[in-house]
Backbone as JSON, one array per atom type, in Angstrom:
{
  "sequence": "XXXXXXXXXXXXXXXXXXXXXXXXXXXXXXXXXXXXXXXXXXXXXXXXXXXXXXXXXXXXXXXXXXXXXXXXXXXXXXXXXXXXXXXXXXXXXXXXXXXXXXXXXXXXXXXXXXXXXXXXXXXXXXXXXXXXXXXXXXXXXX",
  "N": [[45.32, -47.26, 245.02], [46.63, -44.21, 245.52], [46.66, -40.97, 246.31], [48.71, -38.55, 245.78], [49.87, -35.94, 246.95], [51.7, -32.43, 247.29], [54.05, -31.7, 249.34], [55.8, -29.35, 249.67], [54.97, -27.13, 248.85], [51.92, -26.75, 249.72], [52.31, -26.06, 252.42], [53.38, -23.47, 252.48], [52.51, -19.81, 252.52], [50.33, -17.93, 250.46], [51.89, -15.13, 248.61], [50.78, -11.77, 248.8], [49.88, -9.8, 245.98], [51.98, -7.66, 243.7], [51.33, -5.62, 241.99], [48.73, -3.25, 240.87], [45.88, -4.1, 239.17], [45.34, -2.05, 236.6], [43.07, -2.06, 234.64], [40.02, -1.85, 235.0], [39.67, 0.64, 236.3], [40.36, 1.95, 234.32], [38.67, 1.19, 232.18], [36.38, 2.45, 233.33], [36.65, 5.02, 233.37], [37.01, 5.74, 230.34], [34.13, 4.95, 230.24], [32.8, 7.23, 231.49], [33.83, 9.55, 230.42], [32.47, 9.5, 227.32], [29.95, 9.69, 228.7], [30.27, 12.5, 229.07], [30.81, 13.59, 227.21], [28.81, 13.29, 225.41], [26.76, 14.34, 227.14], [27.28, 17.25, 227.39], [27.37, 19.12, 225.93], [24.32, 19.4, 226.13], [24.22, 21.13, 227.85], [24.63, 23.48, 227.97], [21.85, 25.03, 226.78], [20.01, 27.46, 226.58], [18.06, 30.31, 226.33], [15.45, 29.85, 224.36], [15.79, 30.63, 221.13], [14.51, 30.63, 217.91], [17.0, 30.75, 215.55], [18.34, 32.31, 212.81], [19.93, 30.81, 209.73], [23.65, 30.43, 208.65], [25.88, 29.93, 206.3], [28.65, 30.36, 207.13], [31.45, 29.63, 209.19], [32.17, 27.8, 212.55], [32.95, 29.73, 215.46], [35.89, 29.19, 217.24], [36.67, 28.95, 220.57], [38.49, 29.82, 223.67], [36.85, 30.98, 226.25], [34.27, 31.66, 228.14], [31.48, 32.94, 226.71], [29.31, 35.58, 227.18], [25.9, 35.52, 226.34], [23.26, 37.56, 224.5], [20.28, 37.1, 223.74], [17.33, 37.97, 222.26], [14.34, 37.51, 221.51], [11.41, 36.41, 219.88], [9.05, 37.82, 220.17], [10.51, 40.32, 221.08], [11.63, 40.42, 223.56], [14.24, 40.81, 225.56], [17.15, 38.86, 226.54], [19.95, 38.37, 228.51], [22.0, 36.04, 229.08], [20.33, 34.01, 230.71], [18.92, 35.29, 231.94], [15.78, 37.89, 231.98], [15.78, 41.02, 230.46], [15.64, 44.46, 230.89], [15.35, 46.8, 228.17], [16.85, 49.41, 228.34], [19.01, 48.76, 230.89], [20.41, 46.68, 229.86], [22.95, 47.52, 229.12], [24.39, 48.32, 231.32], [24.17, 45.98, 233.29], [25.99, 43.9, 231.76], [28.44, 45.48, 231.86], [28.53, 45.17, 234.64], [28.59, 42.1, 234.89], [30.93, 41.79, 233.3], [32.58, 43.04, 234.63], [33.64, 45.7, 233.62], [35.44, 44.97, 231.66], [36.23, 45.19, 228.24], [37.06, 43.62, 226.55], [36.43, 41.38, 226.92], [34.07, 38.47, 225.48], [30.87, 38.68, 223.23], [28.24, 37.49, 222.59], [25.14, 38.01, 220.35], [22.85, 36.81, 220.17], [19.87, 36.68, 217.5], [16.22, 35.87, 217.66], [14.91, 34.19, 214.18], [12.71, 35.39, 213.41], [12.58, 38.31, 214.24], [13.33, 42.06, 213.85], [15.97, 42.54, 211.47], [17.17, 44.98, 211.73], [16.34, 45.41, 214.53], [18.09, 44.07, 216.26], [20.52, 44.47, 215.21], [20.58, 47.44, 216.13], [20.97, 46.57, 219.01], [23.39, 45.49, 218.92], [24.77, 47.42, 218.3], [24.19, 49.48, 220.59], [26.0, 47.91, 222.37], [28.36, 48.03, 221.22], [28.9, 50.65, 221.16], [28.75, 51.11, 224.03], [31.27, 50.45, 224.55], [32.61, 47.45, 224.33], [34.52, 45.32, 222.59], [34.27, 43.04, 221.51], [31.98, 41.99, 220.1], [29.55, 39.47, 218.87], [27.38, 38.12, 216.34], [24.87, 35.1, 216.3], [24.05, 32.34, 214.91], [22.57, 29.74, 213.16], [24.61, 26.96, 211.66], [23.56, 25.42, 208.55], [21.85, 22.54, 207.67], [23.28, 19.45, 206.4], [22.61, 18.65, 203.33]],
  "CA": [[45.47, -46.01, 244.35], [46.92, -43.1, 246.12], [47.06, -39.51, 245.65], [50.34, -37.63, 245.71], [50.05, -34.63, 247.69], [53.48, -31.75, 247.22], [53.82, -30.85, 250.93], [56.5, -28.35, 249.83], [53.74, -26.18, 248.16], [50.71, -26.71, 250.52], [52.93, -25.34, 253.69], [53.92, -22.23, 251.88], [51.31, -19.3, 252.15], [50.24, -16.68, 249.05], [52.35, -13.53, 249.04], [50.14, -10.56, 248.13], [50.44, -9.34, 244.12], [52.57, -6.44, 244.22], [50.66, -4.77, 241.55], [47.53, -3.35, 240.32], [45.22, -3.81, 237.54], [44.35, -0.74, 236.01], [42.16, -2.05, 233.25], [38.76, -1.43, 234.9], [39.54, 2.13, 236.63], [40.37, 2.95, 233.06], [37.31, 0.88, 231.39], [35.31, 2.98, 234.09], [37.06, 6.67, 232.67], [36.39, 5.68, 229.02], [32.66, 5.43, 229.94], [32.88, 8.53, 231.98], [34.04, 10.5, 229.29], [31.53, 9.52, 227.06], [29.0, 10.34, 229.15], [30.44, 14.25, 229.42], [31.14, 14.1, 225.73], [27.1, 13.18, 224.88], [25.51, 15.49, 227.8], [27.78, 19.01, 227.56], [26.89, 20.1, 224.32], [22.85, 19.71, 226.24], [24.23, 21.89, 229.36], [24.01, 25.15, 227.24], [20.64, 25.51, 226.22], [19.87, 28.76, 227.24], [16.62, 31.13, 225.94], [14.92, 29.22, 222.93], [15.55, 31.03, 220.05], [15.1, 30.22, 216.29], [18.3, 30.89, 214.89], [18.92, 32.04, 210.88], [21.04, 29.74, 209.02], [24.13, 30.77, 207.34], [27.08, 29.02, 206.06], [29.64, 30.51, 208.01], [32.15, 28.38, 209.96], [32.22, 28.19, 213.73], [34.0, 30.64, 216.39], [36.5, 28.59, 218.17], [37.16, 29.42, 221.56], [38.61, 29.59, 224.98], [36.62, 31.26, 227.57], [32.33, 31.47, 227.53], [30.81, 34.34, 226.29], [28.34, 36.13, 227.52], [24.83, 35.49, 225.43], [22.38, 38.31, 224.51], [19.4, 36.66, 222.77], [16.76, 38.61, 221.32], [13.23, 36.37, 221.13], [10.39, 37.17, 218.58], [8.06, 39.01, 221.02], [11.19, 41.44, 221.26], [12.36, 40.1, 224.73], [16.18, 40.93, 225.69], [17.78, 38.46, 228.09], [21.13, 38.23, 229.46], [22.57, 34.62, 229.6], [18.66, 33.36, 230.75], [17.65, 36.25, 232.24], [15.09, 38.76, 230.78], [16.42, 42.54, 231.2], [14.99, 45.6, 229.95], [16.68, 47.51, 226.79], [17.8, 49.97, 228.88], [19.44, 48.38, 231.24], [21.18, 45.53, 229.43], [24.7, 47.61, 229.0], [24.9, 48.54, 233.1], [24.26, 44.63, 233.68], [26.89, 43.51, 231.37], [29.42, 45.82, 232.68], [28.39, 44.09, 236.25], [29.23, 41.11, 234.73], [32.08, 41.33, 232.67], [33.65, 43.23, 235.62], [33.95, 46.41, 232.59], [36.03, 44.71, 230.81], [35.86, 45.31, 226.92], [38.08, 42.05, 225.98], [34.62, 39.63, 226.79], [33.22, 38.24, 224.39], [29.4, 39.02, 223.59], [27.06, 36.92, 221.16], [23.89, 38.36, 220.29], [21.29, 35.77, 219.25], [18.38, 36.74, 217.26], [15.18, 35.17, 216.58], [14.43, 34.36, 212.95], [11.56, 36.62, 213.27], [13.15, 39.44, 214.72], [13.47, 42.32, 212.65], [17.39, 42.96, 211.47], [17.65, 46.26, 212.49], [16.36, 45.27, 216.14], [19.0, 42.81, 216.36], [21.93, 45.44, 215.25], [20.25, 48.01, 217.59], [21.41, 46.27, 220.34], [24.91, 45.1, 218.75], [25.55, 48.89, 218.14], [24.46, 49.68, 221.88], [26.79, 46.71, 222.94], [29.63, 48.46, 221.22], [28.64, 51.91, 221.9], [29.33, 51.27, 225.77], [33.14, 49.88, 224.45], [32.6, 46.02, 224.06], [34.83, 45.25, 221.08], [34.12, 41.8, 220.65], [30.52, 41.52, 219.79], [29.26, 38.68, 217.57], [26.01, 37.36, 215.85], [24.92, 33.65, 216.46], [23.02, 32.1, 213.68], [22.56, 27.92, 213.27], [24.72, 25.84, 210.81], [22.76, 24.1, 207.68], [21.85, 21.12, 207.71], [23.94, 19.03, 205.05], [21.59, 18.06, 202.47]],
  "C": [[45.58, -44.9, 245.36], [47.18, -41.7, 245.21], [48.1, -38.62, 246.47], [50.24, -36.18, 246.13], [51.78, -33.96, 247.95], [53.23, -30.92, 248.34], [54.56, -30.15, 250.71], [55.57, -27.33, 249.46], [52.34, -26.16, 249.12], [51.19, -26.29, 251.95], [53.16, -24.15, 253.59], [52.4, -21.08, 252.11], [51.58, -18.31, 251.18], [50.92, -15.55, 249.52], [51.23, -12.97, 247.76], [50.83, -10.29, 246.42], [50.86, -7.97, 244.7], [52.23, -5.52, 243.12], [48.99, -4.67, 241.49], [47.1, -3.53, 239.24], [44.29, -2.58, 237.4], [43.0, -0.5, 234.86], [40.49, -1.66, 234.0], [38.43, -0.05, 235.29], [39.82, 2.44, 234.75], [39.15, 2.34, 231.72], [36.01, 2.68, 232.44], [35.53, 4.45, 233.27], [36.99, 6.94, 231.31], [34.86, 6.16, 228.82], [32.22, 6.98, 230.6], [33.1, 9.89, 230.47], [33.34, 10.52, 227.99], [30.73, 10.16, 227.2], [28.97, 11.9, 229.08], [30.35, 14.29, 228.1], [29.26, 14.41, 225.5], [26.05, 14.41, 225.88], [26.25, 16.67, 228.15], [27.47, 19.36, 226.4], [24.84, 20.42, 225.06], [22.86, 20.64, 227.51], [24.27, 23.1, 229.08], [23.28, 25.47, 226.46], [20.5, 26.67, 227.3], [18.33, 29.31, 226.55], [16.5, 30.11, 224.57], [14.9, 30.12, 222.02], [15.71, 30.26, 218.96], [15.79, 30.84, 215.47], [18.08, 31.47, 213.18], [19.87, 31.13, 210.27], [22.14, 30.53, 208.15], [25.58, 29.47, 207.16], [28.87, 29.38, 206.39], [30.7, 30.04, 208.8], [32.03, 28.61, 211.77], [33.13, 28.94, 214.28], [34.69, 29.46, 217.31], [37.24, 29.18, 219.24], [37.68, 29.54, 222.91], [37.63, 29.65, 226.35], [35.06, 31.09, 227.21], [32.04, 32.34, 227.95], [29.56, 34.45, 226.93], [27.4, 36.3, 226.44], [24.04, 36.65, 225.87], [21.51, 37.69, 223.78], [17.71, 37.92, 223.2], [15.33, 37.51, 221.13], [12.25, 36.93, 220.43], [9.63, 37.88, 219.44], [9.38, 40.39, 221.4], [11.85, 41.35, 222.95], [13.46, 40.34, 224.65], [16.24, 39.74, 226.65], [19.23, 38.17, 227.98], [21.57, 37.17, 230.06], [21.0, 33.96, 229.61], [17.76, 34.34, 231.36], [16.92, 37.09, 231.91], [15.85, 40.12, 231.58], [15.6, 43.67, 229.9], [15.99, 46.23, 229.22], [17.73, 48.33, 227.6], [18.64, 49.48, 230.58], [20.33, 47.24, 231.05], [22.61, 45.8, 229.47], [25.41, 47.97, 230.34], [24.72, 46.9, 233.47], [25.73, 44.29, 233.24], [28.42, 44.18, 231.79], [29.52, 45.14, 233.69], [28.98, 42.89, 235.97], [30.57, 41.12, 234.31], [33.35, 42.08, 233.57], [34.33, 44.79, 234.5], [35.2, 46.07, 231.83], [35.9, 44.16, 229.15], [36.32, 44.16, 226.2], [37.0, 41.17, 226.01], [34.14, 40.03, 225.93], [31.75, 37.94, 224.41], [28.8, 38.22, 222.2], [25.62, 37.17, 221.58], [23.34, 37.14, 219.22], [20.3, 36.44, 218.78], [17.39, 36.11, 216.69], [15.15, 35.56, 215.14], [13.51, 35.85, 212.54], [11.81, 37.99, 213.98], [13.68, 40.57, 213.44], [15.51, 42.81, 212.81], [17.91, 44.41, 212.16], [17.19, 46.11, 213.57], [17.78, 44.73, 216.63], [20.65, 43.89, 215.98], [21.72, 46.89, 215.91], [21.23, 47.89, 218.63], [22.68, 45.64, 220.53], [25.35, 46.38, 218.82], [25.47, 49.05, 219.75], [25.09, 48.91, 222.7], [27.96, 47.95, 222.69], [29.93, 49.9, 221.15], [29.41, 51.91, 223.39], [31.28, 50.59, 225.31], [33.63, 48.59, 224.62], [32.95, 46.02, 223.02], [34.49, 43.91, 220.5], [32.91, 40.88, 220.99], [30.42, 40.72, 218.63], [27.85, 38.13, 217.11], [26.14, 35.85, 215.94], [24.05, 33.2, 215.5], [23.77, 30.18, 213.59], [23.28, 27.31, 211.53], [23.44, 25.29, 209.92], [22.77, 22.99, 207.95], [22.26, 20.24, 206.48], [22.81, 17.66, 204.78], [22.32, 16.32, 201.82]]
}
């Protein structure tokens, strides 16, 4: 009993594959994108406030606004930082570079009284910020 060895094939050496496989760089960018999808909505927590609820629809938008929140002890802050009343509309100029086109959402705590909270929307659009908005939390579907 002999075995039959094909010396035309065992003299020959492998040429290289002349492509790639893309399936795991693009398994890898599936889970990637995931990952951004599940942890960017947790990368803008900013000041803890408790929100009002209304039934309103969301603002859809391009660029990211500049937050004023409002906390129940009557705190101002400025994105995360705290700022005193009077000084909140010389900051925001600083920031927005005086330009009246940025967009401004004022947060206020629940417990905040309403007229604090449009106070400081009027002195928003007093200084010539036209596009001031209130932030208030979605229901929860019953």
């Amino acid at each position: 009993m002999g075995v039959s060895v094909n010396r035309s094939r065992a003299g020959r050496r492998h040429r290289p594959m002349g492509e790639i496989n893309v399936t795991p760089f693009v398994d890898v960018m599936l889970v990637l994108l995931i990952v951004f999808m599940v942890t960017a909505p947790l990368l803008t927590v900013g000041v803890e406030v408790d929100l009002p609820k209304t039934k309103a629809g969301q603002i859809n938008a391009d660029a990211a606004p500049l937050v004023v929140s409002i906390k129940s002890d009557g705190a101002l802050y400025l994105q995360e930082t705290e700022v005193e009343s009077d000084k909140l509309v010389p900051r925001l100029r600083a920031i927005s570079e005086s330009n009246p086109q940025v967009r401004i959402f004022v947060r206020g705590d629940e417990a905040v009284a309403y007229g604090e909270v449009l106070g400081v929307m009027g002195r928003i659009q007093a200084a010539g910020f036209e596009r001031v908005a209130l932030v208030a939390r979605l229901p929860e579907p019953q």
